[in-house]
N, C-alpha and C positions, 0 to 999 in steps of 0.2 A: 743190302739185299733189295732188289727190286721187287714191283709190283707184282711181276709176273711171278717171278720166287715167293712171294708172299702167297700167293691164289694157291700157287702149286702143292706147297707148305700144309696149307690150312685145308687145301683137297685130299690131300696126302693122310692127313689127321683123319678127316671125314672118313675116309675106304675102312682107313684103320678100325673107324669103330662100326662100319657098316658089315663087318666079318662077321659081330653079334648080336647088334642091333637093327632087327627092322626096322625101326625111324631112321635111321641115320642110312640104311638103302633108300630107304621111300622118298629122303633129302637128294641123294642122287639119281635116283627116279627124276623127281620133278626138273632139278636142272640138267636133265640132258634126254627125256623124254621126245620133244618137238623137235628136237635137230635127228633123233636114230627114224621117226616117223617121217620126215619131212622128207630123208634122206631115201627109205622104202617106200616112199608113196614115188618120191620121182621116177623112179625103175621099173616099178610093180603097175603104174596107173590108175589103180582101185584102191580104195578107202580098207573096203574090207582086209584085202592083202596086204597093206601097208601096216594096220592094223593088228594082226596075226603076228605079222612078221616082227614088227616093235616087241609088242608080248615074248616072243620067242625069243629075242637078243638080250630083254630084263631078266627070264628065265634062266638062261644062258648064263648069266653075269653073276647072276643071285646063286646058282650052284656052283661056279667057278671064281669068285670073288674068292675064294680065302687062300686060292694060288696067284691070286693077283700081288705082284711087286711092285710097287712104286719106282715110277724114272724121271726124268725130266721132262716127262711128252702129261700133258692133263688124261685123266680117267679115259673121257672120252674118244680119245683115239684106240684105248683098246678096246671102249664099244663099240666104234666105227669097223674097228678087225673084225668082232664076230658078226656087224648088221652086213658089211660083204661077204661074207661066207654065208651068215642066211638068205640074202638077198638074189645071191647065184644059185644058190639050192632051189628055190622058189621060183627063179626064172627060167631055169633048166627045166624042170618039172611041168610048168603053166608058162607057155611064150603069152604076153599080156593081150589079150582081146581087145582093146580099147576102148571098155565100159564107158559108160552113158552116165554112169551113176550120178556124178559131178552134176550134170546141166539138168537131172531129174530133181534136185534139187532145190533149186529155183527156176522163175520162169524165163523163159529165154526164146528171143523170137529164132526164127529161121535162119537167119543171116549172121546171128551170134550163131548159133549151133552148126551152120554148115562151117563157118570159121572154127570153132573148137573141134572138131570132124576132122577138117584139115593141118591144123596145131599137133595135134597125137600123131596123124600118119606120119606127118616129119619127124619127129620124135621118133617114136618108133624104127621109123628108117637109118636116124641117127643112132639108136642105142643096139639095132642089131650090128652095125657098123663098126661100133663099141665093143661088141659080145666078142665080133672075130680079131679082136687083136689078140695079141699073145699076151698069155697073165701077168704080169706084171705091169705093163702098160695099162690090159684094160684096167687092173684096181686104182692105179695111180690118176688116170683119167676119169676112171668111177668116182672117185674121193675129191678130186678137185671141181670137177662142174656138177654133180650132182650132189653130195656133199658140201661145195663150199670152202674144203678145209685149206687152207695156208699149206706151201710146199714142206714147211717145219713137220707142220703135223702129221702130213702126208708120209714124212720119214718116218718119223715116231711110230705112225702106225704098221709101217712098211718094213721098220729096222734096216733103212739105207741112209745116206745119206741125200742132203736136202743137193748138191751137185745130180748127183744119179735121180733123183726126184724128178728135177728138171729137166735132164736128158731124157726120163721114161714118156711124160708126157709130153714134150717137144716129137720125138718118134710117133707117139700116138696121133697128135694130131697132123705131123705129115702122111701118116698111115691113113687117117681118115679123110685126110681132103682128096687124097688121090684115088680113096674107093668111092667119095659121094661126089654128087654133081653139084656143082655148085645154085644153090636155088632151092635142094632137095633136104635141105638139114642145117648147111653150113653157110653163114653172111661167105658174100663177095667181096664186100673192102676190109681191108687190113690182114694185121697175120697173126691169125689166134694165138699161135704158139710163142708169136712174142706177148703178147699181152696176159696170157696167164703163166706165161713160166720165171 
């Protein structure tokens, strides 16, 4: 049994007792807390909403854990299922403003802030970019660059295979380079699509 069967194993054990144990939720709380926030703060742009919305996917998980099966994909890609579906609910409802909150923060000259100013708007330009692709793509595209996750997990959480993985966000990002200008979201050298798929 490998490492990775072993993690899986012993995460597997974990859910099991977290069906009636709040400590052993609160255990998978803490490991996987910073990746479902990290993941709604990149979409969302606001602490507060990123914040909310973490809450609302633990909620989620905490009333729907004891339909939860164990598979070969780790817990958290089925938390990455539900923080995309809050995630979209939330951006459908509030398109992001591009709060200030961040650089209110600390202090920050001029020249940083017009630079952070400019960082969001390209953002922005890229994730409504993002919004218009067709669902399957944008999640798969959602989960890899905003996310992070590995094409495996990306199936796991998709229930595709890691082939069709590939192909979704390979379409995606030819879909995206030819609706952005190059300069306005997306580098000019190389070819995303081979480097992340």
């Amino acid at each position: 049994m490998g490492q990775r069967d072993v993690r899986l194993v012993e995460e597997g054990a974990l859910v099991e007792r977290a069906k009636s144990d709040p400590e052993a939720f609160g255990e998978l709380y803490e490991r996987n807390c910073d990746r479902i926030y990290a993941f709604a703060y990149a979409r969302l742009y606001s602490r507060a909403d990123a914040e909310d919305a973490t809450s609302q996917v633990f909620l989620k998980a905490l009333r729907g854990i004891r339909h939860y099966r164990c598979t070969e994909q780790p817990f958290r890609a089925w938390l990455y299922r539900i923080a995309a579906n809050v995630v979209a609910d939330r951006y459908r409802r509030r398109r992001p403003q591009g709060q200030l909150e961040d650089a209110q923060d600390s202090a920050v000259d001029s020249a940083d802030l017009a630079e952070m100013i400019l960082q969001r708007a390209e953002m922005r330009t890229v994730w409504a970019a993002v919004d218009a692709l067709p669902h399957q793509q944008r999640l798969a595209v959602t989960l890899r660059f905003s996310a992070d996750l590995s094409n495996s997990t990306i199936a796991g959480v998709m229930g595709k295979s890691r082939p069709a993985i590939k192909l979704l966000i390979y379409r995606g990002i030819r879909a995206l380079r030819g609706k952005l200008i190059v300069g306005d979201g997306l580098p000019a050298q190389g070819d995303l699509s081979a480097r992340y798929v």
